[in-house]
C-alpha positions as CSV (number, residue, x, y, z in Angstrom):
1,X,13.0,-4.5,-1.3
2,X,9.7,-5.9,-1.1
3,X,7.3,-3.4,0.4
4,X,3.2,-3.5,0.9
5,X,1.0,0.0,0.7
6,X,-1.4,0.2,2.5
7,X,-5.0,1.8,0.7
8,X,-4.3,5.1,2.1
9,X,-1.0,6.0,0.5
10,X,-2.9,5.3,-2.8
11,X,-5.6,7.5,-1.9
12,X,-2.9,10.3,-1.2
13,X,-1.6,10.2,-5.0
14,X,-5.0,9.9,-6.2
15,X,-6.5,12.5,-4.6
16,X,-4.1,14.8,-4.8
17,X,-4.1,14.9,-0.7
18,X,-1.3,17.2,0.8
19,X,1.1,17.1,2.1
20,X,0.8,13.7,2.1
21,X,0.9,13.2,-1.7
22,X,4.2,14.0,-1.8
23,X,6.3,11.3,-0.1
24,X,3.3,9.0,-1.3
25,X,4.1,9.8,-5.0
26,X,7.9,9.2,-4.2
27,X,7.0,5.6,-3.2
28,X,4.6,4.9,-6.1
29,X,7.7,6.7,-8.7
30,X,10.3,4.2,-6.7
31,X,8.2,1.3,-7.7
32,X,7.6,2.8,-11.4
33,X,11.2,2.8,-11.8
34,X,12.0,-1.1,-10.3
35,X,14.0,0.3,-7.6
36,X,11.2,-1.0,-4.8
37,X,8.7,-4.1,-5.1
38,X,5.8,-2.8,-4.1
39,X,2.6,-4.9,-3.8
40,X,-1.0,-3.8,-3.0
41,X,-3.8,-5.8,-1.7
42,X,-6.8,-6.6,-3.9
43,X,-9.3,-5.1,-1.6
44,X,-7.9,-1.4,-2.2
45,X,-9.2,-1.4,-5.7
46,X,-12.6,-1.1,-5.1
47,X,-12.0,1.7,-2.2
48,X,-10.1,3.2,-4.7
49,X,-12.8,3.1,-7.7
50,X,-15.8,4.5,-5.0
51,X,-13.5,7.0,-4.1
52,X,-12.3,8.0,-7.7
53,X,-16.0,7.8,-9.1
54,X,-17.1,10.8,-7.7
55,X,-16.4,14.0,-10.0
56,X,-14.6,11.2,-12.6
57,X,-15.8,9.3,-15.4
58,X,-15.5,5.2,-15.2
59,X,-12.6,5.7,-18.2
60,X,-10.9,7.9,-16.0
61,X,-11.7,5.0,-13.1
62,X,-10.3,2.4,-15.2
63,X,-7.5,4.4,-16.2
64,X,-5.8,5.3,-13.0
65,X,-6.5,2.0,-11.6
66,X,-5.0,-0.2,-14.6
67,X,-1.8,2.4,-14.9
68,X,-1.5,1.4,-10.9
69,X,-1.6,-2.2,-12.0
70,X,1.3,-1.3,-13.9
71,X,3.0,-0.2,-10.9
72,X,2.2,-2.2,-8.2
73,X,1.3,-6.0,-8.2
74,X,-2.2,-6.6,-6.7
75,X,-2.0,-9.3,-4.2
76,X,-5.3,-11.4,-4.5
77,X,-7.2,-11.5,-1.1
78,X,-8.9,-14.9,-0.9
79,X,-11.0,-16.7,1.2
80,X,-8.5,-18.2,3.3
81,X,-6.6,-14.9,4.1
82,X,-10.0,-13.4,5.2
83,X,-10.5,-16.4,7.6
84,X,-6.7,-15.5,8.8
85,X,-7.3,-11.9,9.1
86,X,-10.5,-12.8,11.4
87,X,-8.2,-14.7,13.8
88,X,-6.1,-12.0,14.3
89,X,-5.6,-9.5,17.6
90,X,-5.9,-6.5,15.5
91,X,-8.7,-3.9,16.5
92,X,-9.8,-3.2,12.6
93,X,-10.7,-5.8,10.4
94,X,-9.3,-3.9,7.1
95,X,-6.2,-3.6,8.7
96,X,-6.0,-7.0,9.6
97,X,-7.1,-8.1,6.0
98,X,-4.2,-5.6,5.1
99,X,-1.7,-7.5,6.8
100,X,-2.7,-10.8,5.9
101,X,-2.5,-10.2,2.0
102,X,1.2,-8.3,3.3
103,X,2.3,-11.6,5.0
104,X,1.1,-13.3,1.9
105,X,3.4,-11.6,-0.6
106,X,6.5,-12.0,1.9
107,X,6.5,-7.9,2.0
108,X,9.3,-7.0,4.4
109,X,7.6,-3.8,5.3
110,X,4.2,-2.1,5.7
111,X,4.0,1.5,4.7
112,X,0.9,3.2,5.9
113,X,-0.1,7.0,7.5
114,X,-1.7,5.2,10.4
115,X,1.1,2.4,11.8
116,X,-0.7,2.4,15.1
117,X,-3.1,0.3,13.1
118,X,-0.7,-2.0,12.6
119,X,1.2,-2.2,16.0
120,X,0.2,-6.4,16.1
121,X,2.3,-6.5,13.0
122,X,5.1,-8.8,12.9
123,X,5.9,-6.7,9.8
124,X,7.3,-3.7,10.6
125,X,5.1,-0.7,9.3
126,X,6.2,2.6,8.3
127,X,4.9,6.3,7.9
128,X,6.1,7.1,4.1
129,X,8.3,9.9,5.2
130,X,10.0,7.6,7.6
131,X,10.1,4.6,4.8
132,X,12.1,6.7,1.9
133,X,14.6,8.0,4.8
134,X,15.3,4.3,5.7
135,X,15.2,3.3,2.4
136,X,17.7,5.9,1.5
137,X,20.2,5.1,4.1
138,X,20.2,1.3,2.8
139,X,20.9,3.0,-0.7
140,X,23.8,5.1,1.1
141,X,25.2,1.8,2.7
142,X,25.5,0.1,-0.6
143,X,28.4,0.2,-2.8
């Protein structure tokens, strides 16, 4: 299954944030292991390096964010999808920048900690905790 993080579930593992680390480090470990597709826009990365840079060194930097690369597969945010994401209804332009690079990888699902965000979605988005119970009733289902 082909899902899309959203920044903030990356921030959770990175940071070390509880509770919400937990299911976010679940998702990350799914994808790890091939059982989920999980994409990640462009745009996180350098959110992700301001936010790591303080009390880390730029190996350290470099070092989380390549082994996430490993993980996840950036989706490039372009010019057009920022034109798209400027069209759309959606109160925060991040989000709607989110959404466009999710409707550019075909990701059949958002997760995020704040789906009110994403409540214009045509993708339907997902709180982590509520994602890996879904995801493991599909798993049940199959033979």
């Amino acid at each position: 299954m082909k899902i899309f993080l959203d920044t903030n579930i990356l921030m959770d593992v990175l940071l070390a944030r509880q509770p919400f680390c937990i299911h976010s480090a679940r998702l990350l470990e799914l994808c790890a292991n091939g059982q989920l597709d999980g994409h990640v826009s462009t745009i996180a990365f350098p959110t992700l390096a301001y936010v790591l840079r303080k009390g880390h060194t730029p190996e350290y930097v470099r070092q989380k964010l390549n082994l996430l690369t490993n993980i996840v597969m950036p989706v490039d945010f372009t010019g057009i999808l920022l034109k798209q994401a400027m069209l759309l209804p959606f109160d925060n332009l991040e989000d709607a920048m989110q959404y466009t690079c999710a409707m550019s990888c075909g990701a059949e699902a958002i997760v995020t900690r704040n789906i009110k965000d994403y409540t214009d979605s045509r993708i339907p988005s997902f709180v982590p905790e509520d994602f890996l119970a879904m995801f493991n009733d599909l798993r049940k289902e199959l033979p």
